[in-house]
PDB file of the backbone (N, CA, C, O) and the ligand in Angstrom, with CONECT records:
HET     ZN  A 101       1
ATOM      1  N   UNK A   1     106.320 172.897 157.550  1.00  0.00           N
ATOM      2  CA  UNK A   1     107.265 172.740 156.437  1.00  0.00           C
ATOM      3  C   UNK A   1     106.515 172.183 155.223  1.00  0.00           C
ATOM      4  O   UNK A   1     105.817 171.176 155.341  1.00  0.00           O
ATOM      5  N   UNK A   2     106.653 172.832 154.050  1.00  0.00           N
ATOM      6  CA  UNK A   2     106.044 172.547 152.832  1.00  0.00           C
ATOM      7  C   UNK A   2     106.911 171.777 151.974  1.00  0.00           C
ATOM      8  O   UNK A   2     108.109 172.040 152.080  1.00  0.00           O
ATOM      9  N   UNK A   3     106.622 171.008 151.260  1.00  0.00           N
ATOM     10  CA  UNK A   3     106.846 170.368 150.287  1.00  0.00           C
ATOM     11  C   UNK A   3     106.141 169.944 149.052  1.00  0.00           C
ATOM     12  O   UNK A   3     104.957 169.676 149.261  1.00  0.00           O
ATOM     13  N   UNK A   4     106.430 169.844 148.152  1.00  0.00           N
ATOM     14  CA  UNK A   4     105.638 169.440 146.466  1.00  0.00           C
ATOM     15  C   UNK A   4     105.962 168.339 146.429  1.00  0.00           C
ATOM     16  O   UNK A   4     107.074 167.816 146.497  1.00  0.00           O
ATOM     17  N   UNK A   5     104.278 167.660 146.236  1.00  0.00           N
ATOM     18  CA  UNK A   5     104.199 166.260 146.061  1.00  0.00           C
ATOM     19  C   UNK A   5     103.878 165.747 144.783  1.00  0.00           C
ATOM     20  O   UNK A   5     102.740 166.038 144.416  1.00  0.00           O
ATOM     21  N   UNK A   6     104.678 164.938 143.846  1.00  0.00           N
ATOM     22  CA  UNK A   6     104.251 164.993 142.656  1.00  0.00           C
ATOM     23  C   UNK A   6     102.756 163.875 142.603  1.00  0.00           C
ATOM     24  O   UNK A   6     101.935 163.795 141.690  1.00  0.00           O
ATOM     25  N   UNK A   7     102.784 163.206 143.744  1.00  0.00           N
ATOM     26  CA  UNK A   7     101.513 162.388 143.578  1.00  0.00           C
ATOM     27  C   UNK A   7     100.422 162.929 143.833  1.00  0.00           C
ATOM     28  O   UNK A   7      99.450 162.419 143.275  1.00  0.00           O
ATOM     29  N   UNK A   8     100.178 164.085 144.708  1.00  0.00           N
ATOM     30  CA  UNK A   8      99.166 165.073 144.678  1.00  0.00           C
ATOM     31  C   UNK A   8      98.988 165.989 143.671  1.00  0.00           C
ATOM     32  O   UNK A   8      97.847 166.388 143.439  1.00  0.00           O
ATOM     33  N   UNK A   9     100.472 166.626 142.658  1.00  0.00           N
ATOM     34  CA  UNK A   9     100.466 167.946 142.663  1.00  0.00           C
ATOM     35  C   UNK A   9     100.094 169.168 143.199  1.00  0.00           C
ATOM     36  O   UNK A   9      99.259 170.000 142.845  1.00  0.00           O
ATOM     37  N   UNK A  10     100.882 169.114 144.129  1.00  0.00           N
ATOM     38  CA  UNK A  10     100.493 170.241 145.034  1.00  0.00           C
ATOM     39  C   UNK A  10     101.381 170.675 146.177  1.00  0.00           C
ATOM     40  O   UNK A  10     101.631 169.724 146.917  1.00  0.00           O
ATOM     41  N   UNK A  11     101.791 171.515 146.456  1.00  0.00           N
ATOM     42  CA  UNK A  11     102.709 171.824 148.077  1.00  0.00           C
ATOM     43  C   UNK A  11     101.487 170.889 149.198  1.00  0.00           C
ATOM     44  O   UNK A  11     100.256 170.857 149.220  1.00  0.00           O
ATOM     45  N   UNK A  12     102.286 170.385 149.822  1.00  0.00           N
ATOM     46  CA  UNK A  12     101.782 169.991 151.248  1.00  0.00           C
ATOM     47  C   UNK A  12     102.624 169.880 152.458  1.00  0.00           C
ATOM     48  O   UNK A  12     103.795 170.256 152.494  1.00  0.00           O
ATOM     49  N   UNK A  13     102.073 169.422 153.312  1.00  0.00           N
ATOM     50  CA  UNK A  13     102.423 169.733 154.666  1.00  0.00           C
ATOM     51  C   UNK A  13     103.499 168.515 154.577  1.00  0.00           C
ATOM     52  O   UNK A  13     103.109 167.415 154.187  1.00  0.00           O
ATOM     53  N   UNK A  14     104.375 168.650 154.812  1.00  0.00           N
ATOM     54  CA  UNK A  14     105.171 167.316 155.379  1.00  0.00           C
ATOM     55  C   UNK A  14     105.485 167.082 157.013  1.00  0.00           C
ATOM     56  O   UNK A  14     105.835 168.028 157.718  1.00  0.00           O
ATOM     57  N   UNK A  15     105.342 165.880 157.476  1.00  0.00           N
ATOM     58  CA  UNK A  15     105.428 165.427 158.616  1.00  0.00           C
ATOM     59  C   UNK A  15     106.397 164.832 158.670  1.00  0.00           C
ATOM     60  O   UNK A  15     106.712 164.074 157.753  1.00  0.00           O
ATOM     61  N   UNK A  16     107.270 165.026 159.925  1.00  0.00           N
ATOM     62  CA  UNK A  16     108.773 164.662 160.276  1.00  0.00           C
ATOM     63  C   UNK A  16     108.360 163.067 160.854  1.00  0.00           C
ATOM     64  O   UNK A  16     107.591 162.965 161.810  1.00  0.00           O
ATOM     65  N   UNK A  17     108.975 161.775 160.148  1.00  0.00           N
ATOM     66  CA  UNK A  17     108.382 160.538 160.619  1.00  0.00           C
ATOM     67  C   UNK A  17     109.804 160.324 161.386  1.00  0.00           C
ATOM     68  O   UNK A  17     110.676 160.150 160.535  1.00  0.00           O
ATOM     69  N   UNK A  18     110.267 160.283 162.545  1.00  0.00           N
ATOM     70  CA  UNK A  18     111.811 160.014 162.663  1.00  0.00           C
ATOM     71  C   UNK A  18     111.692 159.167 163.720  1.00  0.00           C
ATOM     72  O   UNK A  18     112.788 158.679 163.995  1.00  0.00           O
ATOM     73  N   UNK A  19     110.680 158.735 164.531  1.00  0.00           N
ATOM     74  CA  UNK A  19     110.801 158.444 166.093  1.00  0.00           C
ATOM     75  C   UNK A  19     111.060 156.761 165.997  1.00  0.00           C
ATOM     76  O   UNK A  19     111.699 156.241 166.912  1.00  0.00           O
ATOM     77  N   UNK A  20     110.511 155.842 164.777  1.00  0.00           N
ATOM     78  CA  UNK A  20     110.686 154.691 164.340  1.00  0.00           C
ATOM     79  C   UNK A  20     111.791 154.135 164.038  1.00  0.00           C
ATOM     80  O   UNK A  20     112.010 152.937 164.216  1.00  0.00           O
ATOM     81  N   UNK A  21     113.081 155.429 163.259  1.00  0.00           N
ATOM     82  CA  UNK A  21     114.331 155.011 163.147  1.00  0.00           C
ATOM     83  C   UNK A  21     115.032 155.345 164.536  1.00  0.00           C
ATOM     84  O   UNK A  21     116.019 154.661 164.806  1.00  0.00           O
ATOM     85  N   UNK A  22     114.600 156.410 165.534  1.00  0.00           N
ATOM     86  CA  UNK A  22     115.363 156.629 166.592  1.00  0.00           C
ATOM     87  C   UNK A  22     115.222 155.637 167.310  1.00  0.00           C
ATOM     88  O   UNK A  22     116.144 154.999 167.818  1.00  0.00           O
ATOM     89  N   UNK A  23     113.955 155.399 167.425  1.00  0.00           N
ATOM     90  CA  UNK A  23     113.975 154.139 168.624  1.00  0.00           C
ATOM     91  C   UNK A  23     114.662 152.457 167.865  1.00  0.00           C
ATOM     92  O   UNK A  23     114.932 151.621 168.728  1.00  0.00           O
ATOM     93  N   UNK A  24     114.832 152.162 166.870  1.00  0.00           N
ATOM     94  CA  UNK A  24     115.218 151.022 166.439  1.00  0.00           C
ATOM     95  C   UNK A  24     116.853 151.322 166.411  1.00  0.00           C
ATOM     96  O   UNK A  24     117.642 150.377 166.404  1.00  0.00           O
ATOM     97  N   UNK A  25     117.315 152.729 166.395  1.00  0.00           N
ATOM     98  CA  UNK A  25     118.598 152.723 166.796  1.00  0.00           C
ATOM     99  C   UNK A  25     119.064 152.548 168.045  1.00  0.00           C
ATOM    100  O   UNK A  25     120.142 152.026 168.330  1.00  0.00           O
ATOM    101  N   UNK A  26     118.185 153.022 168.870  1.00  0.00           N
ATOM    102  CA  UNK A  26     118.523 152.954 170.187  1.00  0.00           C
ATOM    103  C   UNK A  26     118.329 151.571 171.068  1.00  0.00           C
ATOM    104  O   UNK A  26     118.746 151.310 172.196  1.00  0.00           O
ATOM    105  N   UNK A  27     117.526 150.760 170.128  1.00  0.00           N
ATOM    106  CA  UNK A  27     117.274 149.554 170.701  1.00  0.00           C
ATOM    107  C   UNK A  27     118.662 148.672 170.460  1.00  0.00           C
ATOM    108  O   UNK A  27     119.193 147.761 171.095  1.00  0.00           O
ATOM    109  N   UNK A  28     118.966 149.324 169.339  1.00  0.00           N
ATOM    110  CA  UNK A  28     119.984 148.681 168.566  1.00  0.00           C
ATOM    111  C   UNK A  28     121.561 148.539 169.578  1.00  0.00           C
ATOM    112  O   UNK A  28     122.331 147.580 169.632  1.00  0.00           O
ATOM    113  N   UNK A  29     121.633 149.748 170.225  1.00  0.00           N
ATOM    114  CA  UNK A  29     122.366 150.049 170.986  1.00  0.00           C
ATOM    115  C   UNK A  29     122.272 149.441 172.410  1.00  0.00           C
ATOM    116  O   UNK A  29     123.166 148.869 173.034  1.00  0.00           O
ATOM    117  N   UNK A  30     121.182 149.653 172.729  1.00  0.00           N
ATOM    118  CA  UNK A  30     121.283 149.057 174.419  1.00  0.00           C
ATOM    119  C   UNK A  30     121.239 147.317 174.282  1.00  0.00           C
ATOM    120  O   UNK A  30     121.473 146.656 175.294  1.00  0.00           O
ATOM    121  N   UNK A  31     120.887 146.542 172.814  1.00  0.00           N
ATOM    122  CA  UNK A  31     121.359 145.244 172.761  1.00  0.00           C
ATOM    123  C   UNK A  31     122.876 145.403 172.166  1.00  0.00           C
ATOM    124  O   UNK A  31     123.016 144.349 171.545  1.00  0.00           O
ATOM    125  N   UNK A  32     123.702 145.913 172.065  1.00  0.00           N
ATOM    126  CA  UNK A  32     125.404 146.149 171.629  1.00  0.00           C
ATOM    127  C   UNK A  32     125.611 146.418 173.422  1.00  0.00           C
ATOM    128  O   UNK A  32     126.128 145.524 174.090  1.00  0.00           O
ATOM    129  N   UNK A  33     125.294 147.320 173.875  1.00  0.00           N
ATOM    130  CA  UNK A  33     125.691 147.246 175.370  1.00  0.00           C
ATOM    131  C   UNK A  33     125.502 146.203 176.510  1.00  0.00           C
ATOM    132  O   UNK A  33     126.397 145.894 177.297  1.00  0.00           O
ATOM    133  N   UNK A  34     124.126 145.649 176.514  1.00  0.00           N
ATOM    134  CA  UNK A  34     123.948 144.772 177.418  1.00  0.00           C
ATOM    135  C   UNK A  34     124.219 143.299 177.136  1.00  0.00           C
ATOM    136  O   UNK A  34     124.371 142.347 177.902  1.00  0.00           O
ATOM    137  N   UNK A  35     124.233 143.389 175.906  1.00  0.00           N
ATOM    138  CA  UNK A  35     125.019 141.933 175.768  1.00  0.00           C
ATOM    139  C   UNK A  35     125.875 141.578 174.366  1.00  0.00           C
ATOM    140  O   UNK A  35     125.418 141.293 173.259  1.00  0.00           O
ATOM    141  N   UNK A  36     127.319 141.698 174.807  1.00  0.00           N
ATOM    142  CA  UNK A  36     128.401 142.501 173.835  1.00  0.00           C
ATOM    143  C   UNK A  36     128.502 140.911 173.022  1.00  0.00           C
ATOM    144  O   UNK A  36     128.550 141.132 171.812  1.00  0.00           O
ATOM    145  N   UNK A  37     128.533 139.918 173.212  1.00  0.00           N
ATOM    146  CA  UNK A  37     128.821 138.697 172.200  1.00  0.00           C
ATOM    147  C   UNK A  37     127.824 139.076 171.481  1.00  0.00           C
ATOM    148  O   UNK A  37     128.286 139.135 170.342  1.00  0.00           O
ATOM    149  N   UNK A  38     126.416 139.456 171.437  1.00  0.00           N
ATOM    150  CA  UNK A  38     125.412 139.401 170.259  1.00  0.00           C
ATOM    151  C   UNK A  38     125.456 140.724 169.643  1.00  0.00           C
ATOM    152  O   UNK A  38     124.696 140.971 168.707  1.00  0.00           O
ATOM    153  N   UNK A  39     126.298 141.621 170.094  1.00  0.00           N
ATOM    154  CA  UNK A  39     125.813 142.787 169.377  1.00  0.00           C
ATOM    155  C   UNK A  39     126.461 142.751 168.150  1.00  0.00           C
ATOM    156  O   UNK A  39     126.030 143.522 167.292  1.00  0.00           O
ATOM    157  N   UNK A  40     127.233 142.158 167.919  1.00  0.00           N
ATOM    158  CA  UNK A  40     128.080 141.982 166.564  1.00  0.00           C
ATOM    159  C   UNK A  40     127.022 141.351 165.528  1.00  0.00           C
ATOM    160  O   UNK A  40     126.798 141.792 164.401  1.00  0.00           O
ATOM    161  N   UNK A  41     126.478 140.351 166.066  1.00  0.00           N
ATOM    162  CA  UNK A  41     125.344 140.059 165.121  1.00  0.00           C
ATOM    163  C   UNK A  41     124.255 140.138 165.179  1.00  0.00           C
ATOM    164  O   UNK A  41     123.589 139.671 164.255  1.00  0.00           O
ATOM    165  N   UNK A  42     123.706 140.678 166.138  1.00  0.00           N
ATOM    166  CA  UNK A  42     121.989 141.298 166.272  1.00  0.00           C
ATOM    167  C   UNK A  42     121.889 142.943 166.317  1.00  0.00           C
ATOM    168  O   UNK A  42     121.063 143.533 165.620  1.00  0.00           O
ATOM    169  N   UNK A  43     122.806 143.640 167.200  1.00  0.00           N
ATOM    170  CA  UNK A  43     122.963 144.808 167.311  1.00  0.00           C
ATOM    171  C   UNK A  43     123.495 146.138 166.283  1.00  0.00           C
ATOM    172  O   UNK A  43     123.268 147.346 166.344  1.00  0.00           O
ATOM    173  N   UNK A  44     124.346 145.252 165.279  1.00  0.00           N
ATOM    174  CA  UNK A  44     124.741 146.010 164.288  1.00  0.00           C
ATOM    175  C   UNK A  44     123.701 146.283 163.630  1.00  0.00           C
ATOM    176  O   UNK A  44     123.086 147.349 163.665  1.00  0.00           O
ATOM    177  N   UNK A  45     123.225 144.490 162.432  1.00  0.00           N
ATOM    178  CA  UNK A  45     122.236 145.097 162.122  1.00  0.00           C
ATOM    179  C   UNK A  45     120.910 145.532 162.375  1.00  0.00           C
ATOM    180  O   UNK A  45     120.085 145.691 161.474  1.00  0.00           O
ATOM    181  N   UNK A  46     120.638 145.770 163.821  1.00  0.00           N
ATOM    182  CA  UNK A  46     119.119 146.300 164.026  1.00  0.00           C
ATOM    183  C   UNK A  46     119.839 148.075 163.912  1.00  0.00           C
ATOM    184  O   UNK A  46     119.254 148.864 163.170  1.00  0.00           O
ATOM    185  N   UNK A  47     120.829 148.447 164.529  1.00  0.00           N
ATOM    186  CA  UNK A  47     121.339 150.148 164.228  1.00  0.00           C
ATOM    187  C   UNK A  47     121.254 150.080 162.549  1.00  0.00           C
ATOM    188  O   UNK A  47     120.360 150.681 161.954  1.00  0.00           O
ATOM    189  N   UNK A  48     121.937 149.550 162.078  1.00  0.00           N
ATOM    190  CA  UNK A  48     121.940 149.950 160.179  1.00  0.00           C
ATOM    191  C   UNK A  48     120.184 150.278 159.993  1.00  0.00           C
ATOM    192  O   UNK A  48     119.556 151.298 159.708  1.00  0.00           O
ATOM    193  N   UNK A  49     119.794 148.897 160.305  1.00  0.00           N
ATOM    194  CA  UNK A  49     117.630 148.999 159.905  1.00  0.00           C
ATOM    195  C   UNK A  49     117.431 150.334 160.573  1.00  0.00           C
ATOM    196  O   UNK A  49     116.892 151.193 159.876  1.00  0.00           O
ATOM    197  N   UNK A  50     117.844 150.724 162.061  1.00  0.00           N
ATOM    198  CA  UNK A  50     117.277 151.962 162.235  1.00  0.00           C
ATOM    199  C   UNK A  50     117.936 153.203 161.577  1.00  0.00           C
ATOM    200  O   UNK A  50     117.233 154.203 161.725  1.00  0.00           O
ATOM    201  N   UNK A  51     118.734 153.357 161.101  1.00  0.00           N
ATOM    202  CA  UNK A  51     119.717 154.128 160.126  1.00  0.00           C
ATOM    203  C   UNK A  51     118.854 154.887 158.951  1.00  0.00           C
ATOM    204  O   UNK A  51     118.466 156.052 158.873  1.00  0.00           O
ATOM    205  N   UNK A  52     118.665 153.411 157.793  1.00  0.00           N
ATOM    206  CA  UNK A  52     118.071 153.228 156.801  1.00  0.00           C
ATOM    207  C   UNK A  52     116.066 154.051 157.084  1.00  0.00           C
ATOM    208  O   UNK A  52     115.533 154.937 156.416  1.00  0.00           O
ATOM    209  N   UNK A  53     115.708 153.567 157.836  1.00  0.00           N
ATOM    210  CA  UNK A  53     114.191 154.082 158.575  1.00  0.00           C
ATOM    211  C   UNK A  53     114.171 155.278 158.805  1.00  0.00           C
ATOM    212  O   UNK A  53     113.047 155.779 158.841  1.00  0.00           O
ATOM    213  N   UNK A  54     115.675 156.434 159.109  1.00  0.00           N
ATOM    214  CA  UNK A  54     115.504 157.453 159.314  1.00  0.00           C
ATOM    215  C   UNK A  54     115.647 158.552 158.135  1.00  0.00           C
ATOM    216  O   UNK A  54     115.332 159.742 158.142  1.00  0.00           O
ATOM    217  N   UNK A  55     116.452 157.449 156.732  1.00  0.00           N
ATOM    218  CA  UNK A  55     116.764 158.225 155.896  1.00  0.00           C
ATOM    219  C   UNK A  55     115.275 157.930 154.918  1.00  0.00           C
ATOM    220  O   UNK A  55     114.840 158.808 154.174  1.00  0.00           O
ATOM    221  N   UNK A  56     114.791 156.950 155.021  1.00  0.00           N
ATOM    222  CA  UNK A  56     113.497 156.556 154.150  1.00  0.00           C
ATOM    223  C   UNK A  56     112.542 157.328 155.065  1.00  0.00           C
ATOM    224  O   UNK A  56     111.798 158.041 154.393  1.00  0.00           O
ATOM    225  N   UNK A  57     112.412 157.380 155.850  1.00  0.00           N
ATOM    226  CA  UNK A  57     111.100 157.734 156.910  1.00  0.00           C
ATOM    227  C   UNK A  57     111.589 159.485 156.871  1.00  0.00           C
ATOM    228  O   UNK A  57     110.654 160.262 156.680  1.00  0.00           O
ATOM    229  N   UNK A  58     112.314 159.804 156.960  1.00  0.00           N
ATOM    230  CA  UNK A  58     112.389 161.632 157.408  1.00  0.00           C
ATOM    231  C   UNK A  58     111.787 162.424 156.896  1.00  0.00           C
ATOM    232  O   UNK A  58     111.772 163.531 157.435  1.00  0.00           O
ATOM    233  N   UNK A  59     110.985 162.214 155.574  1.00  0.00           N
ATOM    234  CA  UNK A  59     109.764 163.222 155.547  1.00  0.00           C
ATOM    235  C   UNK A  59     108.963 162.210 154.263  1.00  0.00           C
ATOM    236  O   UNK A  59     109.378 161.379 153.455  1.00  0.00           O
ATOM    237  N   UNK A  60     107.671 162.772 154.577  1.00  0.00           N
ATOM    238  CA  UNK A  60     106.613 162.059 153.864  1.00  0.00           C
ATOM    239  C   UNK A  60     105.628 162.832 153.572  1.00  0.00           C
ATOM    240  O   UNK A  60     105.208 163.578 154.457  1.00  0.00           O
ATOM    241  N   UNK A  61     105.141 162.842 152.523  1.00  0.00           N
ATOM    242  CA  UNK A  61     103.905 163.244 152.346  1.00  0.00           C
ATOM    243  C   UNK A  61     102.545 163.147 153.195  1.00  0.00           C
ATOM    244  O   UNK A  61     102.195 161.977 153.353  1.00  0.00           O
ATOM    245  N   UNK A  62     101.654 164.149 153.806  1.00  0.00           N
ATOM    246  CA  UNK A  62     100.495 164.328 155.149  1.00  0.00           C
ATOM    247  C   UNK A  62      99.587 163.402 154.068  1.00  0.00           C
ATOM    248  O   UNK A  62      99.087 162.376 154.530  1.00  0.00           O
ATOM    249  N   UNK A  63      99.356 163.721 152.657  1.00  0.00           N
ATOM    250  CA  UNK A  63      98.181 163.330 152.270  1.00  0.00           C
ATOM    251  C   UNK A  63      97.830 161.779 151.562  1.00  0.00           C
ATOM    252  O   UNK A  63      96.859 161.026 151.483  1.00  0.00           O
ATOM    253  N   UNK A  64      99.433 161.818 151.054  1.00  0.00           N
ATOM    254  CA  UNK A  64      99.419 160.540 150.135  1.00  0.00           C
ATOM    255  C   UNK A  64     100.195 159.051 150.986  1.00  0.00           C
ATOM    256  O   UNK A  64     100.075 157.826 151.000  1.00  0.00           O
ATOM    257  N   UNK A  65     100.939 160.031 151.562  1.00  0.00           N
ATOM    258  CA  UNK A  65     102.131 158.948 152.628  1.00  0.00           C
ATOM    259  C   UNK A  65     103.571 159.000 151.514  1.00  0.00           C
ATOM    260  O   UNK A  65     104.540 158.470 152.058  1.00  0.00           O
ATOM    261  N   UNK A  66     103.772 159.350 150.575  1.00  0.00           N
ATOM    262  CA  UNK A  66     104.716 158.886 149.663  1.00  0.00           C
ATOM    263  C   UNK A  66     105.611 159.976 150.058  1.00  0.00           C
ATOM    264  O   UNK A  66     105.348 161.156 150.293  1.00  0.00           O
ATOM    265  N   UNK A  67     107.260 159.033 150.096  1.00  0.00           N
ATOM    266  CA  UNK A  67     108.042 160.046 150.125  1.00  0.00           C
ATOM    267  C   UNK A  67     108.604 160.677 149.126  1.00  0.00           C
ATOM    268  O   UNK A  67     108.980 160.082 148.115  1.00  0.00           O
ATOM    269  N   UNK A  68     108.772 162.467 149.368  1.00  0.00           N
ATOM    270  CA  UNK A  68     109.186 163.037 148.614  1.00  0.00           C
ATOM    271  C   UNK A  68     110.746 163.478 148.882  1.00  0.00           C
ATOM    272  O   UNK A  68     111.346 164.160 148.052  1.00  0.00           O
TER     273      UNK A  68
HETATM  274 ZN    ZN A 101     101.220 163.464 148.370  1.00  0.00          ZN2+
END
């Protein structure tokens, strides 16, 4: 998958970064399941952080790192 990077100028390769927000969601989740008094306040927001990681992280530039 190509993309135009204005910090290169140039099409480049973009790399799918997603596995950082999946797993911080999912961590997020099995602390909301295994222990339900804290998930209200540890579990929510570690799912939102992994949320946010998937919408900042889902594609990036191969050469520069910057997202486009
Ligand atoms: Zn770039």
């Amino acid at each position: 998958m190509d993309k135009y990077c204005p910090n290169c100028k140039r099409m480049v390769g973009v790399k799918k970064n997603m596995m950082p927000g999946i797993i911080t969601i999912v961590v997020g989740l099995l602390i909301a399941l295994f222990l339900p008094f804290v998930c209200l306040i540890v579990g929510a927001p570690v799912a939102l952080v992994g949320v946010v990681l998937l919408i900042l992280g889902g594609s990036k530039c191969s050469i520069c790192g910057s997202k486009t």
